[in-house]
N, C-alpha and C positions, 0 to 999 in steps of 0.2 A: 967336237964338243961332246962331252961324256952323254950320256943318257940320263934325263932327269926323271929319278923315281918317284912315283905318283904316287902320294898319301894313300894307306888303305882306306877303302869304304867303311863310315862310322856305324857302329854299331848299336840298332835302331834304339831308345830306350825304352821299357817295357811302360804302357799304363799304370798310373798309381790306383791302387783300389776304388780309391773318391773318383778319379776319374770314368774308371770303369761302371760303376755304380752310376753315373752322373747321364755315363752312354745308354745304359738300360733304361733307365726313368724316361729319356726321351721318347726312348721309343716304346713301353708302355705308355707315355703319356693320352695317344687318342681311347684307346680302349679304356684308359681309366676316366676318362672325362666323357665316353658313352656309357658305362658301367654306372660312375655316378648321377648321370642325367635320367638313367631308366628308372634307375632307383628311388631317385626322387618324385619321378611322374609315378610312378607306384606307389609312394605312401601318399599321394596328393590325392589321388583317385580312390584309394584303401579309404582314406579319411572321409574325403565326398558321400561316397560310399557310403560309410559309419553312421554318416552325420544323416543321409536319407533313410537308413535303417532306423536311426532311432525317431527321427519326425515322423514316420509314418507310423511306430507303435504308439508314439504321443497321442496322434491323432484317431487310432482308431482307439483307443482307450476313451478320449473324449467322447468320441459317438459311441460308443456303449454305455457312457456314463447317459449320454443324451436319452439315448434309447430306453433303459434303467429306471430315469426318472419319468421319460414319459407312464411308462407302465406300470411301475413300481414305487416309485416315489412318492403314492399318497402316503404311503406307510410313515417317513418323517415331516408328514404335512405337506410335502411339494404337489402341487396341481397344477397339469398341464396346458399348456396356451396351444389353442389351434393358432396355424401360422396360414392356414386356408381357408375356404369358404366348405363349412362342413356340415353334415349332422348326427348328433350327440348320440349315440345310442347307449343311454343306461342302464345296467343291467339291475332289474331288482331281484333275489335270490336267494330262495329259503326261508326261514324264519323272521321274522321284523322285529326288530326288539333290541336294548340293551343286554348285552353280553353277544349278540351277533354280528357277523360281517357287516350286517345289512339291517341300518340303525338309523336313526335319524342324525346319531351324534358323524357317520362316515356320510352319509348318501346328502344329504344338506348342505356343507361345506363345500360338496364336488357339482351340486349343481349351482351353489351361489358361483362360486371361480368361473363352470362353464358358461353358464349364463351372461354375465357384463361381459363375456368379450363376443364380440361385433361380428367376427368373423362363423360364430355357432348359427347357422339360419334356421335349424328346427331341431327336437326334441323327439325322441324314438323312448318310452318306457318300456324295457324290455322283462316284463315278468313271467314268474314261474315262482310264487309263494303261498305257503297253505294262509298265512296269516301272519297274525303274532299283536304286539303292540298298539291300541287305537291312538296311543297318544305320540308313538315314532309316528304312525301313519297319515296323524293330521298336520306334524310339522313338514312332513315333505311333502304332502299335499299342496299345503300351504307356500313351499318353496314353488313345485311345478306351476304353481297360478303365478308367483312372481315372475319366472321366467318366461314366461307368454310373453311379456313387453321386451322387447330392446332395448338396451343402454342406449341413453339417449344422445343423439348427435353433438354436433358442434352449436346447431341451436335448440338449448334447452328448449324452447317455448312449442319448438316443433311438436306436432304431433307424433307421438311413440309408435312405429310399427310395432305390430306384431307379429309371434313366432309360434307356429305351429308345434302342439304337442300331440303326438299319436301313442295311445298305450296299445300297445302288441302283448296279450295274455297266449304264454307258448310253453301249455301243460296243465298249467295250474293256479288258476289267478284266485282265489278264497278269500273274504273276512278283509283281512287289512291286508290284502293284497289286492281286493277289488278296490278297497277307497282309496289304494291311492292310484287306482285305473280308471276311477270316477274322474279326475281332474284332466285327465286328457280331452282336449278337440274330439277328439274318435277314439270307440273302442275296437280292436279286431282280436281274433281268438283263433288260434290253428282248426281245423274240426275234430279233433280228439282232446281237446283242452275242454277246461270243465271250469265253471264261473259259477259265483253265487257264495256261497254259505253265508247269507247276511244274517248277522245273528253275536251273541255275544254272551259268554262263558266267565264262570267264576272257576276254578281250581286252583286245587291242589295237596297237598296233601296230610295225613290223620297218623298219628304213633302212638295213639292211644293206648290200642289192642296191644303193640309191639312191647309196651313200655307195661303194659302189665302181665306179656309171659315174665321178662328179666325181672320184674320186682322192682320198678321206676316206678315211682308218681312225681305228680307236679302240682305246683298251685300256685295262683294269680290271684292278687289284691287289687280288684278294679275299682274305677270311681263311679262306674255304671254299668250295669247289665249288657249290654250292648259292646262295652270296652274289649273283653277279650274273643271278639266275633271273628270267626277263620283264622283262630290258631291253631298250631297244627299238635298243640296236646290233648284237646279232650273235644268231645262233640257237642255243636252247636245247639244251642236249646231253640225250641220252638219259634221264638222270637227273633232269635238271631239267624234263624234261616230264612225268614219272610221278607228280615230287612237286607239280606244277601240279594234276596230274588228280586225285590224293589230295586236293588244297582243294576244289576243285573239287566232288568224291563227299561229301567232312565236311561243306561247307555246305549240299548237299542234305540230305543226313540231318536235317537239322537242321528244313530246309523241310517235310521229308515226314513229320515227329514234328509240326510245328504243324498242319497239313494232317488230318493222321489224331485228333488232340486234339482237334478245334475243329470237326470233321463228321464224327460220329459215326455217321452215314447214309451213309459215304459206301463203293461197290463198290469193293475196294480189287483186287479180279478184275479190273478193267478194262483190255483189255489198252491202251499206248502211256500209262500212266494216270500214269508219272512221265518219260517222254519227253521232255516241253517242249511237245507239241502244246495247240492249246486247243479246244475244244468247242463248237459253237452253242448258245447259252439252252437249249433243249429236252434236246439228248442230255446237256447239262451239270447238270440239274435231274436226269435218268434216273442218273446217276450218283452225285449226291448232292454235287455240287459246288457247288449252287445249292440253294435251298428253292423258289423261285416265278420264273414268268416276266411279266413285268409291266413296265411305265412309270413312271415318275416319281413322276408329278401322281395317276395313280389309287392308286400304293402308297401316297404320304403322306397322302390324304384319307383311305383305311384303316386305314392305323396308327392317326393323329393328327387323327380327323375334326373335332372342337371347335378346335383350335388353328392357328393361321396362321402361317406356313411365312417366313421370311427365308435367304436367301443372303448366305455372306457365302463372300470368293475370299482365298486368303495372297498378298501380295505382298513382292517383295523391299523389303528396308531400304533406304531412300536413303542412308546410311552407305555400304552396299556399292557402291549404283549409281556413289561419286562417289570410291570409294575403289581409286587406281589397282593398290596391292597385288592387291588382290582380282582388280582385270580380268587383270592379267598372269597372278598365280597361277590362274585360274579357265584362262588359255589356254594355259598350260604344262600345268597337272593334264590337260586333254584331249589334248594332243601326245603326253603321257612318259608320263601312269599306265598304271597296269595295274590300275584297281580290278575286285574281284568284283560283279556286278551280277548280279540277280535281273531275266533278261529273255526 
């Protein structure tokens, strides 16, 4: 039987592209599918990330705003809430008067707000003023007596504790910086601080002279002799200096009735003792113008040893600062007045 020829071996066919492509993809497939899973845990964490970055500028923005108005905020009216059991140390500072930081129209508002709330247990006046204003001085007078009482509980009918006011004089307590150191529980006085000037001044000022180098006069149609008393264009006649001095003497009296009220200790023999002079801490204590001579930091740890002590300063209203009325009338009021000051 012949030999039977065996078909040749077929000739393999080659992969069609798509197939080829088809074999590649598989076997990138795990690295693409760790590729994409990293990827994605990276902008999930990038985001997290983003998203803690911006909460926490949120958030300290907020607390510097908190922070802001605690300290700064009186400026558009905002006043601070203690949220502790504290005490108020008020700073009184410089001049007293309208047109100053340190006014009745700022310092009144900041002790009504501190005062009703519950958590303030006592009052620190902290001054260093030559004077200024008898009538700023009597209305915060007036507030620090209110603040003695406590906002009253949940039953009204209760009896109102009281809240300690201590005025701390630390330099220069003078005029209408003493009256309103009169209204404190206790006076104390650093021993280089200097108290006193009781007494009360008319000023201001004459362009009489000035207005007759340049060749200016002036004149005024009064309805009485007395009518154009301390203008500041021509000088006061005889009468109208007497009736000066008459305000002058009545608003003392007035000073040295609160004075003798309110220091019941005090040598009223002392000779120069309603003069306007003021006193060092010591002979000012000997006299009874003072209770104790002493610091700051050591009188409030004595008062108010358990409680922790906050400062808080009046500033003017940004209404006023932007308010050009104001700047004008505040630089006329110092040209032309003739206010009585306690200085």
């Amino acid at each position: 039987m012949p030999d039977q020829q065996l078909p040749p071996n077929p000739i393999p066919t080659p992969p069609s592209p798509s197939e080829r492509l088809a074999v590649v993809m598989e076997s990138l497939e795990p690295a693409l599918l760790k590729f994409i899973t990293t990827v994605t845990r990276e902008r999930r964490s990038g985001g997290l990330w983003s998203l803690v970055k911006r909460g926490g500028l949120v958030l300290m923005f907020l607390l510097g705003l908190m922070i802001w108005a605690l300290i700064y905020g009186t400026a558009f009216g905002v006043h601070p809430t203690v949220i502790e059991p504290t005490v108020a140390q008020l700073e009184i500072d410089g001049q007293i008067g309208a047109g100053n930081v340190t006014s009745a129209d700022t310092v009144v508002p900041m002790l009504q707000s501190l005062c009703k709330q519950p958590n303030v247990k006592g009052l620190v006046l902290h001054i260093n003023s030559p004077g200024g204003s008898p009538g700023d001085a009597e209305r915060i007078g007036a507030a620090v007596d209110a603040c003695k009482l406590m906002p009253p509980g949940k039953d009204a009918k209760a009896n109102r504790q009281r809240r300690r006011v201590v005025a701390v004089i630390d330099g220069l307590g003078a005029s209408a910086g003493y009256m309103i150191a009169l209204h404190g529980d206790e006076i104390v006085a650093n021993a280089t601080g200097m108290v006193g000037s009781i007494g009360v001044i008319i000023e201001g000022l004459k362009y009489d002279g000035l207005m007759k180098k340049v060749g200016v006069s002036s004149y005024a149609y009064a309805s009485g002799p007395l009518k154009t008393m301390l203008s500041p264009y021509a000088l006061d006649t005889p009468a109208q200096q007497a009736v000066a001095q008459q305000l002058a003497e009545s608003a003392m009296r007035v000073f040295q009735s609160e004075v003798i009220a309110r220091r019941p200790q005090l040598n009223r023999d002392t000779p120069d003792l309603w003069s306007g002079r003021v006193w060092v801490a010591d002979d000012a204590r000997a006299i009874g113008l003072i209770d104790r001579v002493g610091l700051l930091e050591p009188t409030e740890a004595r008062e108010f040893p358990s409680l922790p002590v906050q400062s808080f300063r009046p500033t003017r209203d940004v209404r006023g600062l932007v308010n050009l009325d104001s700047w004008v009338g505040a630089i006329r009021s110092s040209l032309m007045a003739r206010p009585v000051q306690l200085q």
